[in-house]
C-alpha positions in Angstrom: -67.1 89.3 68.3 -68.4 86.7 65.9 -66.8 83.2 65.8 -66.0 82.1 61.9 -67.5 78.6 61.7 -65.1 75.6 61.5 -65.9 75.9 57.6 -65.5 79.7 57.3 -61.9 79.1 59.1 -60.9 76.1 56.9 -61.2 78.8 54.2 -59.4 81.6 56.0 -56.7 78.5 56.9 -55.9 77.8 53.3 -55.1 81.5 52.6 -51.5 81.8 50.8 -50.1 83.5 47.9 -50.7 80.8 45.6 -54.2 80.1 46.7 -56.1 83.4 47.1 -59.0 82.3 49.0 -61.8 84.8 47.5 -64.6 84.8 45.4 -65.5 87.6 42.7 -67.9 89.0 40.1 -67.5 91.1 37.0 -70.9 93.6 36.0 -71.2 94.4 33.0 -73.3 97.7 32.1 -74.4 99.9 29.7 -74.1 103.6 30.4 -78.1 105.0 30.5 -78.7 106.9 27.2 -78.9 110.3 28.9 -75.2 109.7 30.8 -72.5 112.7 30.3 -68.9 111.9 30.4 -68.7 112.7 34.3 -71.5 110.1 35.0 -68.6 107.5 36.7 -66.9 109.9 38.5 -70.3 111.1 40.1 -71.0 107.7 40.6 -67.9 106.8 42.4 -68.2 109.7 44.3 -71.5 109.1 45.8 -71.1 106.0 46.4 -67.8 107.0 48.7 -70.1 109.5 50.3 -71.9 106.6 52.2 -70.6 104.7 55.3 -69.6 101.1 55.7 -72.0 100.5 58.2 -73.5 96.7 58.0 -71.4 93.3 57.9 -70.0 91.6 56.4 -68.2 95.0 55.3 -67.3 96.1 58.2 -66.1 92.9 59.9 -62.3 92.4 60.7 -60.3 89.4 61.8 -59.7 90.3 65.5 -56.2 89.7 66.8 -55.3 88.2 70.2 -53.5 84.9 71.4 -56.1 82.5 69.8 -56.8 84.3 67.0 -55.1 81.7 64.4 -56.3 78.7 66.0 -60.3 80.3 66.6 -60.8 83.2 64.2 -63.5 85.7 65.0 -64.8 88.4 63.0 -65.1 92.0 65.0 -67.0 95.0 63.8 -64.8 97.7 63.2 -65.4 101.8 62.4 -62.3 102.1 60.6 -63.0 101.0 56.7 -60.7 103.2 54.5 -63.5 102.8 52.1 -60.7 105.1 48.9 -59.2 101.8 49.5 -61.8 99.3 48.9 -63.5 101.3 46.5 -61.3 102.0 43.4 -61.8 103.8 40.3 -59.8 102.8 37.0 -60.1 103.0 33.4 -59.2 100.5 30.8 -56.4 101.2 27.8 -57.9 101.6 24.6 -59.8 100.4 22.8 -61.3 98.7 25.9 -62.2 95.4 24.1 -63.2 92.0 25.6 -58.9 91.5 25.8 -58.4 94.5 27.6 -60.9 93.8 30.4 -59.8 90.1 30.5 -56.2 91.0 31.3 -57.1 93.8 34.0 -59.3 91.5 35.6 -57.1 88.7 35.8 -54.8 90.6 37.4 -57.3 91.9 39.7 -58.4 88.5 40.8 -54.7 86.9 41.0 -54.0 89.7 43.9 -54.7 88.2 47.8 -57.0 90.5 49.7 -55.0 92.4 52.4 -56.7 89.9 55.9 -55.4 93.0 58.1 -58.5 95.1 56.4 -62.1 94.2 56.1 -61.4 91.3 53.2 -63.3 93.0 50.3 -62.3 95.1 47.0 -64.6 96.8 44.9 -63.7 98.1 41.4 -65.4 100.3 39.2 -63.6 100.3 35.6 -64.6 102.8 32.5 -63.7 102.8 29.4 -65.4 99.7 27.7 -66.3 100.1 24.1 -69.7 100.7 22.8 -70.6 102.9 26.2 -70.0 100.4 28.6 -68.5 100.1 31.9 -68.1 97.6 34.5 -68.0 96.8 38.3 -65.6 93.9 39.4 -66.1 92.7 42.8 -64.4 90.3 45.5 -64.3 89.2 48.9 -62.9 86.2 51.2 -64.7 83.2 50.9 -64.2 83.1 54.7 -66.5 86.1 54.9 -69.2 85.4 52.1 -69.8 82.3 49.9 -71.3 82.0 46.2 -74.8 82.4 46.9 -74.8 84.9 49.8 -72.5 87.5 47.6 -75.4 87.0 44.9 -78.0 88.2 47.0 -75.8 91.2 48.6 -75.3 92.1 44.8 -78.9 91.9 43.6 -79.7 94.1 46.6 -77.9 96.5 45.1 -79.7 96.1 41.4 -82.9 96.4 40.4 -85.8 95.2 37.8 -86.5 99.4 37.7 -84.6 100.7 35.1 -85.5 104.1 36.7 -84.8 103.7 39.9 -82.2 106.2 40.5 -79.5 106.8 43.6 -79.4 103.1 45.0 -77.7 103.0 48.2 -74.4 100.5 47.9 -74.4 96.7 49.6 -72.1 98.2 52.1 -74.7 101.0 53.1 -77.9 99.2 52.8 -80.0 98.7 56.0 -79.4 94.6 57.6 -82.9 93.1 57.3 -85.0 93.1 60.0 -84.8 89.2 61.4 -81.0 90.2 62.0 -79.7 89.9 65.2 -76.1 91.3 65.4 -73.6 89.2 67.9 -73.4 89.8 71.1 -70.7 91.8 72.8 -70.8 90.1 76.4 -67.8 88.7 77.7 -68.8 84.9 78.0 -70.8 85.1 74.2 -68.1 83.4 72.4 -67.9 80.6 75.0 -71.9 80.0 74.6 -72.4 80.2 71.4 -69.0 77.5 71.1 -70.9 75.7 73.5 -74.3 76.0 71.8 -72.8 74.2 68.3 -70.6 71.5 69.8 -74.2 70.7 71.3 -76.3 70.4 68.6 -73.4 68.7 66.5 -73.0 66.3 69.0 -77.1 65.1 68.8 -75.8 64.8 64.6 -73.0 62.9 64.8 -75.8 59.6 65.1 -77.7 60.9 62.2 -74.5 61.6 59.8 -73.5 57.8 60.5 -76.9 56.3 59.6 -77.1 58.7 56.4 -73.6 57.8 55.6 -74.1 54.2 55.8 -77.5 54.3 53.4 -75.6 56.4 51.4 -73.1 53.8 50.7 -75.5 51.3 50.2 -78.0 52.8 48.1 -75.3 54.8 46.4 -72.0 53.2 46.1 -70.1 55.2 43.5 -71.3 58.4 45.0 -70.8 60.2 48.8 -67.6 60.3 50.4 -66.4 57.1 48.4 -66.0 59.0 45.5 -64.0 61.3 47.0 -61.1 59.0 46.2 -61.4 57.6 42.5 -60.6 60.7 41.1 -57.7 60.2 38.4 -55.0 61.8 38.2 -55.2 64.4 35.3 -53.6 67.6 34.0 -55.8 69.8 36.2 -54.7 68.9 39.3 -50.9 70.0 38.8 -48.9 72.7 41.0 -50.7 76.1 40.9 -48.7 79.5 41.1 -50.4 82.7 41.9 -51.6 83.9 38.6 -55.2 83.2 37.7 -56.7 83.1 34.1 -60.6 83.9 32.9 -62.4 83.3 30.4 -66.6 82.8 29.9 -69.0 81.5 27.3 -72.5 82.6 27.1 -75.1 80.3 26.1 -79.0 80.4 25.8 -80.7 79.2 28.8 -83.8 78.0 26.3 -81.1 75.4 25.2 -80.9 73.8 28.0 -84.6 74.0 28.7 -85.5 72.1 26.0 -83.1 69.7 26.5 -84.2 69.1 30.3 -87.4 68.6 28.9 -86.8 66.5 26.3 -84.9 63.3 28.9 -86.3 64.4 32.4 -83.9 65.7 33.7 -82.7 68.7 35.8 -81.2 72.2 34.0 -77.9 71.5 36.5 -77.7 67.8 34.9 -77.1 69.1 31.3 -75.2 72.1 32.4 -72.7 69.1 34.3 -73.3 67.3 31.4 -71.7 69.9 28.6 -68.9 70.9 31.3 -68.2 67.1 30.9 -68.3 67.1 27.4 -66.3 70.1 27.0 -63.6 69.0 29.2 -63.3 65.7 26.9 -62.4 67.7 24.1 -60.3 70.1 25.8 -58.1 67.3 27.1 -58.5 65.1 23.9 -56.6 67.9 21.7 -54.1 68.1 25.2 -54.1 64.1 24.4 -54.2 64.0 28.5 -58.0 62.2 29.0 -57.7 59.9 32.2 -59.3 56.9 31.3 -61.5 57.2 34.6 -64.4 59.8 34.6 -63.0 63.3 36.3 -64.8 63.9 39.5 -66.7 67.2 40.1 -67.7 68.5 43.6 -71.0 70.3 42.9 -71.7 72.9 46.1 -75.3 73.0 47.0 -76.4 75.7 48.4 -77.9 75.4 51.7 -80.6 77.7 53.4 -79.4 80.3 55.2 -80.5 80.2 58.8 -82.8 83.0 60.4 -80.5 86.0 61.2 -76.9 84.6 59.6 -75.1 87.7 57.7 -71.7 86.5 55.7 -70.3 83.0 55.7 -70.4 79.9 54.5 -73.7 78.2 54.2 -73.2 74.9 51.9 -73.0 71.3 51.0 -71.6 69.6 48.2 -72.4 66.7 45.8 -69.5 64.2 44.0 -70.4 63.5 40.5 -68.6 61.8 38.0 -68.8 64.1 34.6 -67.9 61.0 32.7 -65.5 61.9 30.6 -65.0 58.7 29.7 -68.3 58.3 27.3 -68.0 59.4 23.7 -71.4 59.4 23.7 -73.2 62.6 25.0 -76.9 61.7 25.6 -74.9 58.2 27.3 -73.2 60.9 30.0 -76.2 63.0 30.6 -78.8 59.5 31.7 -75.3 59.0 34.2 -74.9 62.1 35.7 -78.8 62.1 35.9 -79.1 59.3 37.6 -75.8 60.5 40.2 -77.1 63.5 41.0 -80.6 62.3 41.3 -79.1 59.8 44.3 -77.0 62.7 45.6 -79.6 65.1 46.3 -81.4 62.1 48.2 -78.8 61.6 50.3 -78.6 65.3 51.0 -82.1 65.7 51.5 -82.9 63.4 54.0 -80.4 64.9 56.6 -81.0 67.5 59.2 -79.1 71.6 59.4 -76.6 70.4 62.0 -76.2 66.8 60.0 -75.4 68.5 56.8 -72.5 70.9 58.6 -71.1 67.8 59.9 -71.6 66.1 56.5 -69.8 69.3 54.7 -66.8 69.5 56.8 -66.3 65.8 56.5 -66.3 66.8 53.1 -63.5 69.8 53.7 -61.7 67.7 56.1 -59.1 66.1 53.5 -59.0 69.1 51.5 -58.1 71.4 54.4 -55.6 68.6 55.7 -53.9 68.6 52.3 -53.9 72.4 51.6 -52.6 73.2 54.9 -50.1 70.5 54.8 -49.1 71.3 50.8 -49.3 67.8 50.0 -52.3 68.4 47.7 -50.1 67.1 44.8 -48.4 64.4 46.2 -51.4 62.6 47.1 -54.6 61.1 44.7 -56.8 64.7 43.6 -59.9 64.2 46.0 -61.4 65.5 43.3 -60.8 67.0 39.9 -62.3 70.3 40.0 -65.5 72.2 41.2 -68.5 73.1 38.7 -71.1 75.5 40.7 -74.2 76.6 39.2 -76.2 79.5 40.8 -79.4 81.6 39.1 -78.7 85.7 39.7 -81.7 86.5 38.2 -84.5 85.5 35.6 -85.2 88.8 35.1 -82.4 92.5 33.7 -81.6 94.2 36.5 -80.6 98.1 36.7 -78.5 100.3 38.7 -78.8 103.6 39.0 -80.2 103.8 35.4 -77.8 101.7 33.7 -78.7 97.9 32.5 -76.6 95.1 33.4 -75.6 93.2 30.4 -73.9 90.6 31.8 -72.6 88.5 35.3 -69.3 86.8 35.4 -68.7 84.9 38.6 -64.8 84.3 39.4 -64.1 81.3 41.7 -61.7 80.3 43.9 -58.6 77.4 43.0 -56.7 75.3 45.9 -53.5 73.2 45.3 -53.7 70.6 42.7 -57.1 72.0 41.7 -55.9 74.2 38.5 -59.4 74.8 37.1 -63.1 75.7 38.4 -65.9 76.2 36.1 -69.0 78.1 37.8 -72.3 78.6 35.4 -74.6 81.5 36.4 -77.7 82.2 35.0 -78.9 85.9 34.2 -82.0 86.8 32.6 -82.2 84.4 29.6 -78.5 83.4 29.3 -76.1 81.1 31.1 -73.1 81.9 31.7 -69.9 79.8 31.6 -67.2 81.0 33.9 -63.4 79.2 34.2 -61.2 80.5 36.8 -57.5 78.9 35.8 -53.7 78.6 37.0 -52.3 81.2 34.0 -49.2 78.0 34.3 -50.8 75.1 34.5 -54.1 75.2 31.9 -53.0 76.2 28.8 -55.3 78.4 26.4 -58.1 78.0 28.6 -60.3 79.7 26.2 -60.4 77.0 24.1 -62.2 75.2 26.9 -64.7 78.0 26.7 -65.4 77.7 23.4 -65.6 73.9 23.5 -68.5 74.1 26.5 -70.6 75.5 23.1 -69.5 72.4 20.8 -70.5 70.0 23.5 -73.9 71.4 23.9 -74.3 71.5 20.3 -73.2 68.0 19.8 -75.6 66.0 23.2 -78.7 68.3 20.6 -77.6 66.5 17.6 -77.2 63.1 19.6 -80.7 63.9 20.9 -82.3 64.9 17.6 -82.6 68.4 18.6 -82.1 70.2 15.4 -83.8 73.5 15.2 -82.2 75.5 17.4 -82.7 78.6 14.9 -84.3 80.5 17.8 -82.1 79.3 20.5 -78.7 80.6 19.1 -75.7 81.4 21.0 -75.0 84.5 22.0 -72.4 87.0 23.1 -72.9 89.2 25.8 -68.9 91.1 25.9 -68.8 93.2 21.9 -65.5 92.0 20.1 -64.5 93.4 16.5 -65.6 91.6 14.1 -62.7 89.7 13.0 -62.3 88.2 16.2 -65.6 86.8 16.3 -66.6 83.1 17.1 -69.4 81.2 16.8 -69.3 82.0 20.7 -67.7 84.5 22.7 -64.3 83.6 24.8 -62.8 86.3 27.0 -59.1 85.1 27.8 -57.2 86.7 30.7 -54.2 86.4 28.6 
């Protein structure tokens, strides 16, 4: 048996039917030029034809009279995999609309906790010879990051490498040690972390107390300015996408052009798209809305699954009208941030991140996430899949859209991935509680228009937006918007 870490569990603990805790991915492909009409049905068949044989895919939650209050994961040689692995096809004509809705729906479902908590969906009929391959799994399990690299094991820059094994087939690499089965393992591995957290805790309060001082808007104090806003309103069920797609050479050049970081004007247009959004809503707080921005941490020698992250509070300032004014101030926040974050040890940081999840666990559990301030507004993550196309079993992958996770009083998350030369936008909403969400797509390409004009950045020519979904023509934007509607 493996023991979920205290921030695997607070994830598993916030389960419920209005707060789905998993994470997911829609793949994009084009079918290879030589592919028949049975090329997805042989597809799905072979890739049923291998075993479930490596975690987290074949981890359950294992049952017995502590199992709510310490979870543990158990290997298990029962995976139903025609249940896991599904195989459907889209209405015609299969547009951008058509995938939005089935994949809203797919992501609005909970995962079924008594199975191993995945789902993997291979979908046909896209126009234009294209299919795709929509993906989840409990962010107990797996975070952001760690489901990335699972995926890209799966893909390849060959375009003709053929036959690639699936994630849940592949061999574990070879620093992995899989948990031990003795009876008293639990107890000393419990043992083992309560150790080394205890040598932190003196370390977390020195790093906490520089933080404040060298970084007093920032840390765990910002945790509770966040305003009240239109975002952090009752969530149902139901779950909303929709995804602009932007070139990466954009943000370059404007990175470049002030010094600062790619994730600084990527925070920095989510800011000044959220402005607009909530100007034409006529609901802006006057206060900056707070993001938490996970950072990914390294994973440790031998982990599989799981969580494996920090976080950052940054103000997006929402407040400024003036764009190249909010990207020098969330330059200079994150710029502290990272310090902060830096300077701290592995076993600091955990304690650091689940002082972090402590309130927000407290209040999901508890259901009093809306009567209390929002801890913070929403979540923007940014994670690089891959500079360069990657291929599976012939086909090209067009496109990567990352669906997130919501909690209560958190209506909205926005995670940007970055794939080949594009970056992707990505909003995961409450279908109830953020209205036309795909105007807040579209509006993530005004604002980066607009901080290029404010910085004299005028010939962007070259560095256009594109569209990575194929809508008809007359439904065509000056950037793409695919609505879960």
């Amino acid at each position: 048996m493996k023991r979920l870490s205290l921030l695997d569990a607070c994830m598993l603990h916030m389960e419920s039917v209005e707060t789905p805790m998993h994470v997911g991915v829609l793949l994009n492909f084009k079918l290879p030029a030589k592919a028949g009409p049975d090329y997805l049905s042989q597809l799905v068949a072979r890739l049923r034809s291998y075993p479930v044989a490596r975690p987290p895919f074949n981890h359950v939650l294992a049952q017995g009279l502590f199992s709510r209050i310490a979870p543990s994961w158990e290997i298990t040689q029962d995976v139903d995999l025609d249940y896991h692995l599904r195989h459907s096809a889209l209405p015609r004509p299969g547009g951008e609309r058509e995938l939005g809705m089935l994949i809203s729906r797919l992501h609005s479902h909970p995962l079924d906790l008594s199975r191993p908590p995945w789902e993997c969906h291979v979908i046909e009929g896209l126009e234009n010879r294209r299919f795709a391959i929509y993906f989840k799994g409990h962010h107990a399990a797996i975070d952001g990051m760690g489901g990335l690299r699972l995926l890209k094991s799966w893909l390849s820059e060959d375009a003709g490498l053929l036959n690639q094994p699936p994630p849940w087939a592949m061999p574990l690499p070879v620093n992995v040690r899989l948990p031990s089965q003795g009876p008293l393992a639990p107890l000393q591995q419990w043992l083992g972390r309560a150790k080394s957290q205890l040598k932190a805790l003196p370390e977390l309060y020195r790093s906490l107390a520089r933080a404040a001082q060298e970084y007093p808007n920032g840390s765990i104090h910002a945790l509770f300015k966040a305003p009240h806003s239109t975002l952090n309103a009752n969530i149902g069920g139901q779950r909303r996408f929709a995804t602009q797609n932007l070139r990466l050479a954009r943000f370059k050049k404007i990175a470049e052009h002030v010094g600062a970081s790619v994730n600084d004007v990527v925070l920095a247009v989510v800011g000044g798209a959220l402005r607009r959004y909530l100007l034409e809503l006529e609901a802006l707080p006057r206060q900056s809305l707070v993001s938490m921005v996970p950072v990914a941490l390294r994973p440790q020698r031998g982990r599989v699954g799981g969580n494996s992250m920090s976080g950052l509070i940054v103000d997006l300032e929402t407040q400024m009208a003036d764009p190249s004014a909010r990207l020098t101030a969330i330059n200079t926040s994150t710029l502290a941030g990272k310090r902060h974050v830096q300077r701290m040890s592995r076993a600091a940081l955990a304690q650091y991140s689940l002082l972090l999840m402590a309130p927000l666990t407290l209040s999901q559990v508890t259901r009093a996430a809306t009567r209390l301030p929002p801890l913070f507004n929403l979540i923007v993550s940014n994670v690089q899949a891959s500079k360069h196309k990657l291929y599976f079993d012939g086909a090209e992958l067009e496109g990567m859209f990352p669906l997130s996770v919501l909690f209560r009083g958190q209506a909205l998350n926005v995670t940007v991935l970055g794939y080949a030369d594009t970056l992707t936008f990505s909003f995961t909403a409450c279908r109830g509680a953020v209205p036309s969400v795909q105007r807040l797509a579209v509006h993530a390409g005004d604002a980066l228009g607009e901080l290029e004009q404010a910085l004299g950045i005028t010939d962007t020519s070259s560095l256009r937006v594109v569209s990575i979904h194929s809508a008809p023509r007359a439904r065509q934007r000056r950037a793409t918007a695919t609505d879960g509607t």
